[in-house]
Structure formats: structure tokens, C-alpha cells
C-alpha positions in Angstrom: 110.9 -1.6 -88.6 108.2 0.5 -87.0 106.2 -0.6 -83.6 103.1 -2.1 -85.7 105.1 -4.6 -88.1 105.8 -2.4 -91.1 109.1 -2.4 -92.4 109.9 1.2 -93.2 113.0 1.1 -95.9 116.3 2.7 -94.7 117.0 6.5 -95.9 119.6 6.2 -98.8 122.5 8.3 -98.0 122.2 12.0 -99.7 124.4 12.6 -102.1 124.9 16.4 -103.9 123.5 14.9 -107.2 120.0 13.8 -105.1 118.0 16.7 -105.5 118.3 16.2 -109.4 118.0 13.0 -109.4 114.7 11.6 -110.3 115.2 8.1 -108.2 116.0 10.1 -105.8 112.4 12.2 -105.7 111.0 9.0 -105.9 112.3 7.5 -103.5 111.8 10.3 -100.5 108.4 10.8 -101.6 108.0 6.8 -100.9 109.2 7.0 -97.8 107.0 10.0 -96.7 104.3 7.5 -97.7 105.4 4.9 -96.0 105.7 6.9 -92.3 102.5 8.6 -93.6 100.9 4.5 -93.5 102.6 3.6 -90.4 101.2 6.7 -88.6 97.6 5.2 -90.0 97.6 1.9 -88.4 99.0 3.0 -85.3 95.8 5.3 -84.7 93.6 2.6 -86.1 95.2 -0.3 -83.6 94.7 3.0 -80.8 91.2 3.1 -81.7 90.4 -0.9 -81.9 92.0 -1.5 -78.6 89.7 1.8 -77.0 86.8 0.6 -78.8 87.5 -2.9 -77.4 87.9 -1.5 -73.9 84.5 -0.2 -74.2 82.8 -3.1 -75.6 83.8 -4.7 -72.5 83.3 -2.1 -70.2 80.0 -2.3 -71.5 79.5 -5.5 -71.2 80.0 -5.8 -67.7 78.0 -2.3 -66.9 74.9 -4.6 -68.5 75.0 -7.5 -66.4 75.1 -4.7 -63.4 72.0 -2.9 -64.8 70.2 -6.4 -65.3 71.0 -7.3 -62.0 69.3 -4.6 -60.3 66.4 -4.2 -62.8 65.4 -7.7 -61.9 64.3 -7.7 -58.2 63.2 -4.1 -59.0 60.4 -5.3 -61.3 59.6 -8.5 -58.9 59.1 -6.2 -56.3 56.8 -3.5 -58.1 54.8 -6.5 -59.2 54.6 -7.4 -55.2 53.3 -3.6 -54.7 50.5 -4.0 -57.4 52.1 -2.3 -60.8 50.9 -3.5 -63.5 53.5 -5.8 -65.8 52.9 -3.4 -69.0 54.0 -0.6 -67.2 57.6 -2.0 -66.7 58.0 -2.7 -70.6 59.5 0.3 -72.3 56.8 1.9 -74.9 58.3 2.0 -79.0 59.1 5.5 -78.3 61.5 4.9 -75.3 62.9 2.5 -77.1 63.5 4.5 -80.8 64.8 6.9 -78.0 67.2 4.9 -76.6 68.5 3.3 -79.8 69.5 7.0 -81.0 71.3 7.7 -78.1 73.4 4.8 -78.3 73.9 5.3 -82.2 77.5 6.4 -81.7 79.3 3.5 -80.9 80.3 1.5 -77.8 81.6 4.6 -76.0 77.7 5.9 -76.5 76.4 2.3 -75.3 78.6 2.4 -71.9 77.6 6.6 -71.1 74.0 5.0 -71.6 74.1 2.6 -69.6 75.9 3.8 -66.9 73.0 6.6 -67.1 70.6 4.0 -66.1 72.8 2.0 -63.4 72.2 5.5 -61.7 69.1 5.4 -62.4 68.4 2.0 -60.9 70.3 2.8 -57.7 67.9 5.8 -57.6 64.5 3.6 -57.4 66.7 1.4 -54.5 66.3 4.3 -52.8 63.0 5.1 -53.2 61.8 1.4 -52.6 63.8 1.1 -49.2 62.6 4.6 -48.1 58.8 3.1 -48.8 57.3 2.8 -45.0 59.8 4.4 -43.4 60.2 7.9 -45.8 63.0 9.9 -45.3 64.0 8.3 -41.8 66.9 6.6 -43.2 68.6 10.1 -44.6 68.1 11.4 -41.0 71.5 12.4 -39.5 72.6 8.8 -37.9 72.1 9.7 -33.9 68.6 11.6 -34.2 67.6 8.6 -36.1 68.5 5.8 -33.7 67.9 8.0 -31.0 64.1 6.8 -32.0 65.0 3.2 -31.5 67.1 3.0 -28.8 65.3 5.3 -26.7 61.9 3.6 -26.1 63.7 0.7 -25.5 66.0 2.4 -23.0 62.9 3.7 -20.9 60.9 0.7 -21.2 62.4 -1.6 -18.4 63.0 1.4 -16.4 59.7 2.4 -16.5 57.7 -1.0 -15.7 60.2 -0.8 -12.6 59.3 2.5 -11.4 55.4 1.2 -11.7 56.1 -1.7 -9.8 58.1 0.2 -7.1 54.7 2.6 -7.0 52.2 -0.4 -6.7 54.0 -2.7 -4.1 56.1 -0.3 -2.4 59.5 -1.8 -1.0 59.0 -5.3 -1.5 59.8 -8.3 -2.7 58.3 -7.8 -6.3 60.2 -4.2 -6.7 63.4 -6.0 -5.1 63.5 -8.4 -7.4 62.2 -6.2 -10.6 65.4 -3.8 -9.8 67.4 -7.3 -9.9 66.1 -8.3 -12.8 66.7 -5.0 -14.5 70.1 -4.9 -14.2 71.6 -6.7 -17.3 68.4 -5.2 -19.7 70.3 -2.4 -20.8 72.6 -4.6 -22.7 69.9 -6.2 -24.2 68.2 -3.5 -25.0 71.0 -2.4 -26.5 71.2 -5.0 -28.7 67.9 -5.0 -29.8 68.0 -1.7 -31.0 71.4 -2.1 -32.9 69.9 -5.6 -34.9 66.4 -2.8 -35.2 68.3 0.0 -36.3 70.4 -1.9 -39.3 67.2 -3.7 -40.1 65.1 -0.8 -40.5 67.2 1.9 -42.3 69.2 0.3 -44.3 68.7 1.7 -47.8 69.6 -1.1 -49.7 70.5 -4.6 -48.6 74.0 -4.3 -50.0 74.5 -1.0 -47.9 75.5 -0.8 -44.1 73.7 1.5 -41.3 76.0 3.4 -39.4 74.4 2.2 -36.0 76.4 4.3 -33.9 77.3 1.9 -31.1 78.7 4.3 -28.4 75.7 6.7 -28.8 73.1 3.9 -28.6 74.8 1.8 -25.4 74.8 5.2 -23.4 71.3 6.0 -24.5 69.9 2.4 -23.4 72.7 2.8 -19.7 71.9 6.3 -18.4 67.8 6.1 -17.9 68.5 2.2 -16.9 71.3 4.0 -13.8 68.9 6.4 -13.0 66.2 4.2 -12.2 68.4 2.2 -10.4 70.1 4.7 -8.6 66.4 6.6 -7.7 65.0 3.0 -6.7 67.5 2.3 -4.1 67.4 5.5 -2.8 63.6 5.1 -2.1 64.0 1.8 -0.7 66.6 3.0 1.7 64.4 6.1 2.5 61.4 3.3 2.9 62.9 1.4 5.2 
């Protein structure tokens, strides 16, 4: 009994006669056919269950490229392309159906082609407004968020501190200015993920550490400089 089902008869014992014998010619030639059948249908179930693996694999690679397509053509509809250019032209399409002409293997290499493809135009749509800031190296990048909001309390203190001098108003301004680095610090980590983030699956790398000293150091400077010309001041 072989591993597919096929019963394979049992050799008959060789005797010195079996090489004359006609029954005996018969009956190894029908055995060579018989291993010779068994070695068929084990590389044709091989070949169903690959080709089965790839019909699925397909499958699912499909429902990934429809999924992004989708949004993808809402969107370019939103930015004013017309709805004929998103339908593939006869040629594209005769194009397309020779490609995939060789079977499910074919149909999954194809599509995975354009999954790529798709993930491409993600890119391209989430770099629109913002080009090629969100491939900057991460801390350059958020460097330009963090620090104008890092200087901007700073700054409004030091013009108080120039207009009124040492009172009340730059007392209290320096007061006031104390927790802002932490808030300034948060508004540039919720900015940061919110405006380089190439695709709304991905995630930023907001660098935390770099951005909370960016947003402390001008904020202890100030602070530091302030009280120092207060204490000179008074």
C-alpha cells in the first residue's frame, strides 16, 4: 500500500526459472507500472495542494489590494482627478490578463506587484503638503516642531521682562512659564505624529527624549537669565 491509496501488489519471490518464465516478465513489468502510476499521483496531489495554497494566497493578497485601492481612488477624486482616469484602459487590461495567464502562482506574483504598488501612491499621497519632510532623518525633522514651540513662551517672557522691567507682570509671566515646557512638549509630540506620519497605519518615531530637552533647555535659560536680571534689578 503506497502513501496515496494505491495498493501496489507484493513482489513474488524469484525463483531460478523467473527470468524464462513469461508470467514472470509479466508480472515485473506490471509492477514497474504500478510504482511508475503511484509516482504520478503523488506529484499530481503535490501540485493540487501547491496550486491550492496559491489560490488562496491569492485570495487574500486581493482583498489587501482592494482595500487600499479604495480610499486611494476616494481620495484622488477629493484632489480633482477625473473618475475615467482611475479605470484601467483595454490595453492595461489585455496586459494584465497575459501576465497572469500562467496560473495561480502568476495571479499571486501579480498581485503582490501591485500591493507594492499601492503602498507606493500611500506614500506619495501622505508626502502631498509636506514633501519629503516625513523621510527626514527623525530629530532634524522634529527639531522643526518642537523648536518654535520651545522658544515661543520663552520669548513672550523675555518681551515682557524688556517692556515692564522687574514687575509684577514679568514676575508672574516667569511664574506662569514654568510648567509650559511640558506642554509644549506635548504639543509637539501629538504635531509631530500627526504631521509625518506616512500612512495612517504607520507610527512616527517622535523621538521623546530629543524633543523634551529641546522644549526644557531654552525654557531654563530664560528662566535662569530672568532671575538673574531681576536680582541684578533690584
Amino acid at each position: 500500500m503506497t502513501e496515496t491509496g494505491t495498493a501496489v501488489p507484493a513482489s513474488r519471490p524469484a525463483g531460478p526459472a523467473t527470468a524464462a518464465d513469461p508470467a514472470g516478465a509479466a508480472w515485473a513489468d506490471y509492477m514497474a507500472a504500478a510504482r511508475q502510476l503511484d509516482g504520478v499521483r503523488r506529484a499530481a496531489a503535490t501540485a493540487a495542494g501547491e496550486q491550492a495554497r496559491s489560490v488562496a494566497a491569492a485570495r487574500e493578497e486581493l482583498i489587501a489590494v482592494r482595500e487600499r485601492l479604495a480610499p486611494q481612488q476616494s481620495r484622488l477624486r477629493e484632489l480633482g482627478v477625473a473618475a475615467l482616469s482611475l479605470v484601467p484602459t483595454p490595453p492595461e487590461v489585455t496586459e494584465s490578463a497575459r501576465a497572469m495567464a500562467g496560473g495561480p502562482a502568476a495571479v499571486l506574483a501579480a498581485l503582490r506587484a501591485a500591493r507594492g504598488w499601492a503602498e507606493a501612491a500611500d506614500d506619495t499621497l501622505a508626502a502631498r503638503g509636506l514633501p519629503r519632510l516625513a523621510r527626514w532623518p527623525a530629530r532634524p525633522r522634529n527639531l522643526l516642531v518642537y523648536g518654535p514651540l520651545a522658544l515661543l513662551v520663552p520669548l513672550v517672557q523675555l518681551v515682557l521682562f524688556l517692556a515692564t522691567g522687574t514687575g509684577p507682570v514679568s514676575i508672574l509671566a516667569l511664574v506662569v512659564g514654568l510648567p509650559m515646557p511640558a506642554v509644549a512638549f506635548m504639543a509637539g509630540w501629538l504635531a509631530v505624529g500627526r504631521l509625518f506620519r506616512p500612512r495612517p497605519t504607520d507610527r512616527v518615531d517622535r523621538t521623546p527624549r530629543f524633543g523634551a530637552l529641546v522644549c526644557l533647555v531654552p525654557a531654563v535659560l530664560a528662566t535662569a537669565g530672568l532671575l538673574l536680571a531681576m536680582l541684578a534689578g533690584g
